[in-house]
N, C-alpha and C positions, 0 to 999 in steps of 0.2 A: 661266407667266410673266406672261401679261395679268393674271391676278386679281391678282397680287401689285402690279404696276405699279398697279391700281385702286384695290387697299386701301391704297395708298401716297399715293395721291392723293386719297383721301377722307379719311386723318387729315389730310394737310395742309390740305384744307378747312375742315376741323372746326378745326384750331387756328388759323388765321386765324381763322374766327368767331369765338373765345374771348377771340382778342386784340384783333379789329376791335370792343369792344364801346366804348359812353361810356366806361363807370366805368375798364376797362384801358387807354382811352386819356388818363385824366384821372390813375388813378395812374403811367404812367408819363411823363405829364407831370411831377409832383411832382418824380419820383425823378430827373429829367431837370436839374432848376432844383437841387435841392441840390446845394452844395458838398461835395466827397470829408469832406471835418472837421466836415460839419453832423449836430447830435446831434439828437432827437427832445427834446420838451423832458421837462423830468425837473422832481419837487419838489425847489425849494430846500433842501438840507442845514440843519440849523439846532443837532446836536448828532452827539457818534460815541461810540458803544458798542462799547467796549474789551474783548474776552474774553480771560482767557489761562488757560489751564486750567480752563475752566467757569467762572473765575468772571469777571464782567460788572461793567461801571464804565461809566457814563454820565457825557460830559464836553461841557461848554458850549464856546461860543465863547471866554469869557473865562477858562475854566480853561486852556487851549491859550496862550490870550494871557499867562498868569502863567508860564509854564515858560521857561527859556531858550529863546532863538530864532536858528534857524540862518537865513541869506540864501546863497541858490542861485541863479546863471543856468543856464538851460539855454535851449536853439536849441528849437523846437515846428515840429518839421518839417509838420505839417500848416498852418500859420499863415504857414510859411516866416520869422518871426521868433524874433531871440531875446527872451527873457524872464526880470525877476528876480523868485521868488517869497522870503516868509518866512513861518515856520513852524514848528514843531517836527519836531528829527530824530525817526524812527520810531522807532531803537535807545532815545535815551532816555527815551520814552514809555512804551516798553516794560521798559527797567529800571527806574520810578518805579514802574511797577505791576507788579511781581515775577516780571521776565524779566532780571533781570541779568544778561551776560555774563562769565564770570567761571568758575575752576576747576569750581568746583559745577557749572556748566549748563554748560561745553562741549561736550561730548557729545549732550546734547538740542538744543544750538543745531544742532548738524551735522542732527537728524532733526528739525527742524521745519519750520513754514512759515507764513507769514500770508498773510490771504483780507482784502482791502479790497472793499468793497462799497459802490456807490454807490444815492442814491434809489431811479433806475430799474435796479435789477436787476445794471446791470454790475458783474464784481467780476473781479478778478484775484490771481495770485500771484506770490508771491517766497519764496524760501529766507530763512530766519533769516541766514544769510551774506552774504545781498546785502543787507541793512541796517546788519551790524554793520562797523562801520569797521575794529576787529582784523584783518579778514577781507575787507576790499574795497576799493576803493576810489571808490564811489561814495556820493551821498548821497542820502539818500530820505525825506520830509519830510511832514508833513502840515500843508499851508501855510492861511493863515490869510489872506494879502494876495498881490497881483499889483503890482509898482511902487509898493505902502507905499498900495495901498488895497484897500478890500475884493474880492473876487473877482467879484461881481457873478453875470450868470447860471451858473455853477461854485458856487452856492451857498456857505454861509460853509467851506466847507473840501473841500480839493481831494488827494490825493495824487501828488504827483509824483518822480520820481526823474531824477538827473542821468547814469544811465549808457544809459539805454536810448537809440538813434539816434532811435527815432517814439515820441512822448506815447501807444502802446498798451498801455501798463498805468500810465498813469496815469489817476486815478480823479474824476472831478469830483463834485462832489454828495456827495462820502466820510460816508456814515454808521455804518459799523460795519467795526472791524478784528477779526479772531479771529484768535490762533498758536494751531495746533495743531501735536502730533508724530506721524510717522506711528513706527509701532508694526513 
């Protein structure tokens, strides 16, 4: 019973030290001073490559700016404000580039999925159905402006949707979408 009390008390030793040092009291200082909503910073977006069945389409700022454009508020619970972005809906991004919703692809709408992926690595999912308005009722955009101007650090293009409660699968820095099907 003593040894064990001993060996109990020498890792707790050992992990004070570990944690008593500069550098661990310097990062979690860091980690102390960020805000719950503060990102690492990420390279600015500055184009998004589009895959939908292998095949790839790279699109500008100003090609997004030429499509019909939808205006969304939604609440950003981490910011605890609301917000109006605009943008292109995803659905019809996606039916411009030969995902149309429609008899032909119902079926494959139900077994797909799109992967948004930002600068830094982040990337999240959604069901083909939670894009398509047929089938939902939310909207989910790949915005261009924040209150009719540019996005600023979110880079030129941002993903956001209006159903989720918290901005966690929306995507800042948005440079590449893929749908794929699962099989």
């Amino acid at each position: 019973m003593n040894r064990v009390r001993l060996s109990l008390a020498c890792l707790m030793s050992f992990g004070l030290l570990l944690t008593n040092t500069p550098q661990s009291q310097a990062q979690a200082g860091q980690m102390a001073s960020m805000p719950e909503h503060a990102h690492a910073p990420a390279t600015p977006s500055t184009s998004l490559t589009l895959t939908i069945d292998g095949k790839a389409t790279t699109l500008s700022l100003t090609d997004l700016q030429a499509m019909p454009q939808k205006t969304v508020t939604v609440h950003n619970e981490h910011l605890r404000v609301d917000e109006t972005y605009t943008g292109v809906a995803l659905n019809n991004l996606l039916a411009k580039y030969e995902f149309p919703v429609d008899k032909t692809t119902h079926q494959k709408m139900l077994r797909s999925y799109v992967k948004a992926e930002g600068t830094d690595k982040y990337w999240v999912l959604y069901s083909v159905t939670e894009i398509e308005p047929s089938e939902h009722n939310a909207d989910v955009i790949v915005a261009t402006t924040l209150a009719g101007k540019p996005l600023g650090e979110d880079g030129q293009l941002k993903l956001v949707s209006t159903a989720d409660k918290k901005p966690q699968r929306w995507v800042r820095n948005l440079t590449a979408i893929t749908v794929k099907t699962a099989e």
